[in-house]
Structures are given as C-alpha cells and as structure tokens.
RODO-2510 file (C-alpha; in nm, 4 decimals, decimal comma):
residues 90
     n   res          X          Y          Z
     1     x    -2,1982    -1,3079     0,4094
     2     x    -2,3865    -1,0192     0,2068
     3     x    -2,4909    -0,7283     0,3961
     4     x    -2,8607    -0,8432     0,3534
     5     x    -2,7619    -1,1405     0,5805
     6     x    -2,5521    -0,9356     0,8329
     7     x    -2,8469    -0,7111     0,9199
     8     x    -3,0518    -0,9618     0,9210
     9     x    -2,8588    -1,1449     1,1470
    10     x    -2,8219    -0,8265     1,3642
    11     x    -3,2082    -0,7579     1,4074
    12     x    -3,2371    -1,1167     1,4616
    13     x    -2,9705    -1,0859     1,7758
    14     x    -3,1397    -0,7934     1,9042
    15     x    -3,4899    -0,9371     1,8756
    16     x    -3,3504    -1,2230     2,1183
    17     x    -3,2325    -0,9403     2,3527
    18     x    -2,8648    -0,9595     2,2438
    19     x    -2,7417    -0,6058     2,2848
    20     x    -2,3625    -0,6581     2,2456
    21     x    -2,2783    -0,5187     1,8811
    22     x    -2,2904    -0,1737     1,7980
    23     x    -2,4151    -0,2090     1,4523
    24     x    -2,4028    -0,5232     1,1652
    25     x    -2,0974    -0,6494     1,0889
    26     x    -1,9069    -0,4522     0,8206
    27     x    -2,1056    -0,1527     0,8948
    28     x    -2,0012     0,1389     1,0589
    29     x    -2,1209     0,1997     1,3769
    30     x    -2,0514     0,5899     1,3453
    31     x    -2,3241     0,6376     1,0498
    32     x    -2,5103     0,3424     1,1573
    33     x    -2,6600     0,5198     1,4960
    34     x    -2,6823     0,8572     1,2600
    35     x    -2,9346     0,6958     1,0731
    36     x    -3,1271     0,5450     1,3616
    37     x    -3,1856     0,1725     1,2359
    38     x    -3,2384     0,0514     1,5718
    39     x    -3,5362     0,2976     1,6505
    40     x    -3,6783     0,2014     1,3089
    41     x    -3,6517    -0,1820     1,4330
    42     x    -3,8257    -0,1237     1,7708
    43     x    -4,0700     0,0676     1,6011
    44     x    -4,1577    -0,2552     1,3676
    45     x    -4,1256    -0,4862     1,6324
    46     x    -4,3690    -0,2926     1,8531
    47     x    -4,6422    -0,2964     1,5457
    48     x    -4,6045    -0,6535     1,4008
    49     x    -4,5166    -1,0066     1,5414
    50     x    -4,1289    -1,0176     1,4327
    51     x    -4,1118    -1,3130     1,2548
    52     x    -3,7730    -1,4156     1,0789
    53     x    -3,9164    -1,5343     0,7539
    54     x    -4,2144    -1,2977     0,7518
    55     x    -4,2526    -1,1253     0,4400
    56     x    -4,3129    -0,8013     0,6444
    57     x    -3,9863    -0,8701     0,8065
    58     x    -3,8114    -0,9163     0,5259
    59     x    -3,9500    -0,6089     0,3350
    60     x    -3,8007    -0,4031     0,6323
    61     x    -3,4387    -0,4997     0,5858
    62     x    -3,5100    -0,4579     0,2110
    63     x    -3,5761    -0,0974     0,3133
    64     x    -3,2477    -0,0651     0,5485
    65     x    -3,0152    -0,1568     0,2685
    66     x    -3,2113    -0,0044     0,0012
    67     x    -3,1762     0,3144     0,2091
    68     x    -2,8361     0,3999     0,1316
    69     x    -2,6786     0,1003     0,4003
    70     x    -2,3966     0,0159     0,1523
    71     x    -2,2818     0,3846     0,1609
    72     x    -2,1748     0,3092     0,5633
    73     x    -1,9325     0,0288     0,4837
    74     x    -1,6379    -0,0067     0,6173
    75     x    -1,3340    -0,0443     0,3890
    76     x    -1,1757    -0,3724     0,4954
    77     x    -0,8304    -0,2414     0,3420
    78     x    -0,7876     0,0054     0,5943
    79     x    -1,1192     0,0051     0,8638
    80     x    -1,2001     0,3232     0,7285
    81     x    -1,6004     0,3853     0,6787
    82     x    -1,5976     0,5895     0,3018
    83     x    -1,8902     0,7952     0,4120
    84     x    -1,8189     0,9667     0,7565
    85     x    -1,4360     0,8655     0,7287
    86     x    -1,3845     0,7204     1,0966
    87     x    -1,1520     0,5220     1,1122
    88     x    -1,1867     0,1462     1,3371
    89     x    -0,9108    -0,0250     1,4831
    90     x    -0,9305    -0,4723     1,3321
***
C-alpha cells in the first residue's frame, strides 16, 4: 500500500473510534506524535462532516504527506525511522 492509503486508512480507523495504532503503518510513531497529526484530524473532523471520499477529506491527507510525512518512515531493512533514528523492534 502507498503511504497515501495507509493514512488514509488510519484516519479512517480512528474516525470509527479505533484507537489501537500508534501512528499509520510504516510510519514512525516517535515523529508521528511530534508533528501532531492526530490533533490536526480532530480539528477537521470537528469543522466538516468526515466523509471518506470527500474532496475536503482527501485534500487533508494530501496536506499530511505533502508535509514532510515521507521524511518519518521507517526503514524496513532495519526498523530504524531515518529522521529521529529510533529504532522499532518487527
């Protein structure tokens, strides 16, 4: 899956009061909470009907990855994330 999908997938989770996963999946969870995406999400959910194919919607994640997201990945090679360099156990 791309990243676009994983957050996507993530907000959706959240939105249906799924609160098990620290952050999207291949992100790291470390520099995920430092940027506060989850704020930003509660934020837009409290200001417009959260609707999955919205265009609204979908300009928000736009914004979340365009914002530097693929800069928290975590290296599958070794579970390291290459900005804040914490490593995650597989």
């Amino acid at each position: 899956m791309s990243i676009i999908q994983n957050i996507k997938n993530y907000f959706n989770a959240k939105a249906e009061g799924n609160t098990s996963e620290k952050a999207p999946v291949g992100i790291c969870p470390n520099c995920w909470g430092k940027e506060e995406w989850d704020g930003e999400f509660y934020k837009f959910k409290k200001g417009n009907k959260l609707v999955g194919n919205d265009q609204t919607y979908n300009n928000f994640i736009n914004k979340v990855v365009e914002s530097n997201v693929t800069g928290i990945v975590i290296n599958k090679d070794n579970y390291e994330c290459e900005t804040c360099k914490v490593s995650y156990k597989s």
